[in-house]
C-alpha positions, -999 to 999 in steps of 0.1 A, spaced: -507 217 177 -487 238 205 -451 241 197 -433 218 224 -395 232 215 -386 198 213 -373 197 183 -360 225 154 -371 234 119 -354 258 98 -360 277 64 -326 291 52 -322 319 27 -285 327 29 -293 357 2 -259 378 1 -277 413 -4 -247 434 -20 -244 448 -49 -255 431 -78 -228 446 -104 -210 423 -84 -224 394 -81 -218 394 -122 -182 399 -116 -168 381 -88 -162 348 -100 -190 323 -83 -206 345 -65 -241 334 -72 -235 304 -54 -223 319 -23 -257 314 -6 -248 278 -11 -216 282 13 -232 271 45 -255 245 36 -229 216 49 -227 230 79 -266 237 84 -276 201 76 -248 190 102 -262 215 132 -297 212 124 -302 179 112 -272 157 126 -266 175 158 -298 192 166 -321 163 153 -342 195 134 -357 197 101 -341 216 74 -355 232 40 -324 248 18 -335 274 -5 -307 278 -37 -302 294 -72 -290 285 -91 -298 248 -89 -270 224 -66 -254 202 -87 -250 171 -79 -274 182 -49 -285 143 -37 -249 132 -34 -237 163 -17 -264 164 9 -258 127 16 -220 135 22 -228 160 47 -248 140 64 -220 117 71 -201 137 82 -218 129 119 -223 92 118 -258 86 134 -245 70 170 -224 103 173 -253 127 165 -288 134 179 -298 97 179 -286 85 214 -304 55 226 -331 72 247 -333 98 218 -338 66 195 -369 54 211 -389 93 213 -381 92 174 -401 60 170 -427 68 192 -437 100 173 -428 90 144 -396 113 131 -383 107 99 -347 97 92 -322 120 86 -326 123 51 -360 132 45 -353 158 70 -335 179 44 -355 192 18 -333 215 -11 -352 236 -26 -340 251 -58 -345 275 -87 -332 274 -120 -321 311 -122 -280 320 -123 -287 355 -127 -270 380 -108 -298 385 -88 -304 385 -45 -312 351 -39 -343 369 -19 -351 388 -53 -352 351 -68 -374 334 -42 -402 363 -42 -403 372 -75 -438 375 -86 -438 368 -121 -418 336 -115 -444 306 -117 -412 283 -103 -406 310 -75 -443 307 -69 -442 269 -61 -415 271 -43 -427 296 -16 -456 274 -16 -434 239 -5 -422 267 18 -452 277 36 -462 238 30 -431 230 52 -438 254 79 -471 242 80 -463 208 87 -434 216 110 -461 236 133 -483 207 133 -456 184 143 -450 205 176 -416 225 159 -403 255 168 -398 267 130 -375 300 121 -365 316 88 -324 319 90 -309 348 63 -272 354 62 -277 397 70 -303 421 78 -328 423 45 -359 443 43 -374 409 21 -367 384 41 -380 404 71 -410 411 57 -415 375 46 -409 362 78 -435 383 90 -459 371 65 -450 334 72 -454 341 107 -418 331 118 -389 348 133 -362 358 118 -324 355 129 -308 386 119 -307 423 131 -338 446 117 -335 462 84 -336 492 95 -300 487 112 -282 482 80 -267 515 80 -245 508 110 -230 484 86 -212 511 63 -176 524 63 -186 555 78 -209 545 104 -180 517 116 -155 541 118 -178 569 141 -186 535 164 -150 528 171 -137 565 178 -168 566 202 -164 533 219 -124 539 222 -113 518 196 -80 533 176 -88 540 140 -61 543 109 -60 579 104 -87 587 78 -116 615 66 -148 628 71 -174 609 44 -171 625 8 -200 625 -13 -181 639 -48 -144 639 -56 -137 676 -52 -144 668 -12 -126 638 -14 -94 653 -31 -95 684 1 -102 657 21 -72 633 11 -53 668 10 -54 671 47 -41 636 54 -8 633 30 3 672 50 -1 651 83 24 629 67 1 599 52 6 592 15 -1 555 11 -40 552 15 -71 534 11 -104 543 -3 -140 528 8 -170 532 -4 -190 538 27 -220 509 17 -228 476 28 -228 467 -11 -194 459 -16 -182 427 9 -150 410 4 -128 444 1 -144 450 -33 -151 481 -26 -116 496 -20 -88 509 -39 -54 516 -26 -38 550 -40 1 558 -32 11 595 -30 47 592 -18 61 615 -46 35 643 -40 53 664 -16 53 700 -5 30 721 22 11 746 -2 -22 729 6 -37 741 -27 -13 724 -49 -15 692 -26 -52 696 -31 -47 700 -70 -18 675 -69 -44 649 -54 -76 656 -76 -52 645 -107 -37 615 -92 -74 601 -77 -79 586 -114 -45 566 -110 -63 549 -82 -58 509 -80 -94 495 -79 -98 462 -57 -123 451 -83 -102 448 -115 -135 444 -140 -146 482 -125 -134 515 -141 -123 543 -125 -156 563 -139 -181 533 -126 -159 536 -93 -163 574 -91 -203 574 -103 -208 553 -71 -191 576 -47 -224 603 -48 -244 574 -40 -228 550 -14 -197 584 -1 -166 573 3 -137 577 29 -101 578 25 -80 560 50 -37 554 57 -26 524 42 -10 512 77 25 505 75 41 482 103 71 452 106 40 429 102 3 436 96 -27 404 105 -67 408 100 -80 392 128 -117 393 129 -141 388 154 -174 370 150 -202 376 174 -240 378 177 -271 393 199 -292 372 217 -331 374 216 -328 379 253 -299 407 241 -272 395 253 -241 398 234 -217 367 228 -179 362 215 -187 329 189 -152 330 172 -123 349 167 -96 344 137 -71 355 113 -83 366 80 -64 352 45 -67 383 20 -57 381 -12 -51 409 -38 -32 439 -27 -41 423 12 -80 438 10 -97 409 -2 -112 381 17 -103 343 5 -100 327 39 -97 321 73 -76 303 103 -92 298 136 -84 310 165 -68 346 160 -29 346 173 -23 346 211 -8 377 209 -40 399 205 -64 373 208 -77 384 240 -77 423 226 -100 414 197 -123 396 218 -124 426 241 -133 449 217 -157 428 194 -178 422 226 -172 464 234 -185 465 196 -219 440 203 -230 465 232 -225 495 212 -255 478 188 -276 465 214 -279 499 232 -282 515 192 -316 493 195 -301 460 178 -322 432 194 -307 403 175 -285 387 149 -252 378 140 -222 408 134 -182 405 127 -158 434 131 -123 431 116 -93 447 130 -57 452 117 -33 438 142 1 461 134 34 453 151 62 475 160 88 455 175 76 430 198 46 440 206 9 445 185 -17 475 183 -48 465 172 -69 487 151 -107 489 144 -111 484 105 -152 478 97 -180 467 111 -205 436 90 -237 440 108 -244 404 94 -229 368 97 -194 368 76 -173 347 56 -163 328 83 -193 316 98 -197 284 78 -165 272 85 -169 278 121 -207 261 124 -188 231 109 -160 226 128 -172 230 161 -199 206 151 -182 186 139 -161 187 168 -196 189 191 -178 212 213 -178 253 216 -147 277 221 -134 282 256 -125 314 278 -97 317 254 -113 312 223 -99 276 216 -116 247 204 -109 215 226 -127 180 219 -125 141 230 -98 123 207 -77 91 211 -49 112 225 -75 124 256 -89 161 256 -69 179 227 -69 213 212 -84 211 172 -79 242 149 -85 249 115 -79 264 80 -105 276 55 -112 287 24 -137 296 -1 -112 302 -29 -94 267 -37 -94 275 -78 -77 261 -109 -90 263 -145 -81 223 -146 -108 218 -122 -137 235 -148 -159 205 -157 -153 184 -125 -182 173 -106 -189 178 -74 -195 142 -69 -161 131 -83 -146 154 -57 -167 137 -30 -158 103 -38 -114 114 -43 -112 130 -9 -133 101 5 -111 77 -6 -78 92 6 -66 96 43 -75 137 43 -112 126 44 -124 139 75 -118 112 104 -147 113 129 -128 96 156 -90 113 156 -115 148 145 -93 158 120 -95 162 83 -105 182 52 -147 185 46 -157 204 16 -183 231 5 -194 256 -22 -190 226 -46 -216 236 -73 -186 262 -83 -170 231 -93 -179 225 -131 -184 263 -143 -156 279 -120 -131 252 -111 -132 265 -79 -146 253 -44 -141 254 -9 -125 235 22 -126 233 59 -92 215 71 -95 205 111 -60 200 121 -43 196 160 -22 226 150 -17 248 126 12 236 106 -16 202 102 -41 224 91 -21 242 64 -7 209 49 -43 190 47 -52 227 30 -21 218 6 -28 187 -3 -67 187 -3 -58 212 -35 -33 187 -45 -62 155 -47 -82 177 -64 -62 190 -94 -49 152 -90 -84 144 -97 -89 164 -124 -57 156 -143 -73 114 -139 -105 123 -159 -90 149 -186 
């Protein structure tokens, strides 16, 4: 049967392609590609009246529960099914929502891609699961559906099993990952007239970096940060942070010497990595050194944006990053980005999506993060890295604004039909809500607390705490939360006290 467009199927594979050392490491990390599948079954199924197959490993827990708690999130007469969308349903036939989500899982927690998992060949379970995959397409095509595989970055698998399913895929070619490193970022900015933090050339042994580093602390930069240049190492994991502010003098060759013995001293974002793993991955991935920027106040906004098929580039989302650790690490976000530079980032990010569409990038989503550095009253904003793939933020963004069934303005705010009249709706969220009390909880028992308190997320006033990443629950204590307030001060309190319920919850069933 022709494809009518009428109506959407999707096969996601949100396979987080980094390194695999650290996928063992970073707590929960193997569950990451299980981030966004609240906010896929909302805008595919409840909004978009689509058909949805979820691939995971390890298995969801709890996964029938969950998947009916996203679902009503949108309560049917709110969603796709309108009245004269009611009556096309019955007369071909579409299912309810439910049986429009299919998860399909493995049973495999290694520290593995999640692409490595699905197209494993010696896997008999992988093997009938890319069957009820190419099932599903099958009978999506039939039904008249426009049917796409969705990945969370460029990946050299999943494009090629797109192309063997026949389907397009949603993210830039493969062969674009290497704009995606430290390196490459920096080079875009300096050519598109972005500021940089001073930093060096890329340094493929420590010798180089040491001269390298040499030549910034004599221009008077002693607190820095070093990057492995790969797209292996999301989440700041990469980095380390080395302070030089007691080695002084101008004889280059003892600054050079002075540097080389200090490198090992180096404070390594990822605490479970030595400094000899660390320096045995600067020959393959190179490295660059950068200052350590130093202002009355520093922010991480970071723009999300993405290439058309018809290449186009669009701003989706702008917002201020949450870091953790020494402030390099990734735990959350806050929609929109601040007033004050709002309008700067989106300038730039949408400076950055030409860049890649005239570098021959013909689709797919990309985020670039800046630092926003005051002195005095006003802020410079600085290019930082380029993610040539959808980030940390995108699931919380796809969920609110669905939730919300509206899309940013000119200024990048969310605005949406409440009982007060046309109101502004911002949010808080997080991936990293964790407490060792929490190990053994249940997703479901986490469901069934915050839907029976008042943060539960209120369809009509639009505000409230919906949550994700819940198979992190039992193993981890750890999960994640979207909190859709009018302002931000509501938004950081439902944040508080959805943590609050929870360890409430699991203090109740100890």
């Amino acid at each position: 049967m022709a494809v009518t467009g009428n109506r959407r199927a999707v096969v996601s594979v949100q396979s987080r392609e980094c390194s695999p050392e650290l996928l063992e490491r970073l707590s929960g990390s193997t569950l990451f590609p299980e981030r966004p599948v609240g906010a896929t079954i909302v805008a595919v199924v409840c909004r978009g009246g689509g058909t949805l197959l979820y691939v995971t490993a390890p298995r969801m827990v709890d996964a029938d529960r969950q998947v009916e708690y996203f679902l009503g999130l949108v309560p049917e007469d709110r969603a796709e099914d309108r009245a004269e969308d009611r009556a096309e349903d019955r007369a071909g036939g579409s299912p309810p929502r439910r049986e429009r989500v299919v998860i399909g899982s493995l049973d495999d927690s290694s520290p593995r891609w999640l692409s490595d998992k699905l197209l494993d060949p010696t896997n008999a379970e992988a093997a009938r699961l890319r069957a009820a995959v190419r099932d599903f397409v099958t009978t999506e095509r039939q039904a008249g559906a426009e049917v796409e595989l969705s990945y969370f970055e460029p990946s050299r698998h999943l494009q090629d099993y797109a192309t063997a399913l026949g389907l397009p895929g949603d993210q830039a070619d493969a062969d674009h990952i290497p704009l995606g490193t430290k390196s490459a970022g920096r080079a875009m900015f300096r050519t598109i007239g972005i500021d940089v933090p001073a930093g060096t050339p890329l340094c493929h042994d420590l010798d180089a970096l040491a001269e390298a580093v040499a030549d910034l602390v004599l221009a008077g930069h002693r607190r820095l940060v070093l990057k492995l240049s790969s797209t292996a190492y999301g989440a700041g994991m990469g980095n380390a942070t080395l302070d030089l502010t007691d080695v002084t003098g101008t004889d280059r060759t003892g600054v050079v010497r002075a540097v080389a013995e200090r490198l090992p001293g180096s404070h390594l974002v990822d605490g479970k990595l030595s400094w000899a793993e660390f320096a045995a991955l600067i020959a393959r991935a190179g490295i660059v050194a950068e200052e350590f920027v130093e202002a009355d106040e520093l922010r991480s906004p970071s723009f999300q944006g993405r290439v058309t098929r018809g290449g186009d580039v669009e701003c989706v989302s702008t917002h201020d990053q949450v870091l953790g650790g020494v402030g390099l690490t990734y735990v959350g976000s806050s929609f929109p980005a601040d007033a004050a530079y709002r309008a700067t980032v989106v300038e730039y990010g949408l400076r950055v999506g030409r860049y890649l569409v005239e570098r021959g990038v013909t689709t797919g989503d990309y985020g670039v993060d800046f630092i926003a550095a005051r002195r005095g009253d006003a802020f410079q904003v600085l290019g930082c890295e380029l993610n040539l793939r959808a980030t940390g933020t995108r699931h919380g963004f796809v969920m609110a604004s669905q939730l919300l069934d509206t899309l940013p303005d000119v200024d990048g705010r969310l605005f949406t039909d409440a009982p007060e009249g046309r109101s502004e709706r911002v949010y808080q969220a997080s991936d990293a809500i964790t407490d060792p009390t929490l190990v053994g909880m249940t997703p479901g028992r986490l469901i069934d607390a915050v839907e029976r308190s008042p943060l539960r997320y209120d369809h009509v006033r639009r505000t409230g705490t919906v949550l994700h990443m819940l198979s992190a629950l039992p193993r981890y204590g750890k999960f994640g939360a979207v909190c859709i307030g009018r302002d931000a001060v509501e938004a950081a309190e439902l944040m508080r006290r959805t943590r609050d319920l929870a360890l409430d919850a699991a203090a109740r069933t100890a």
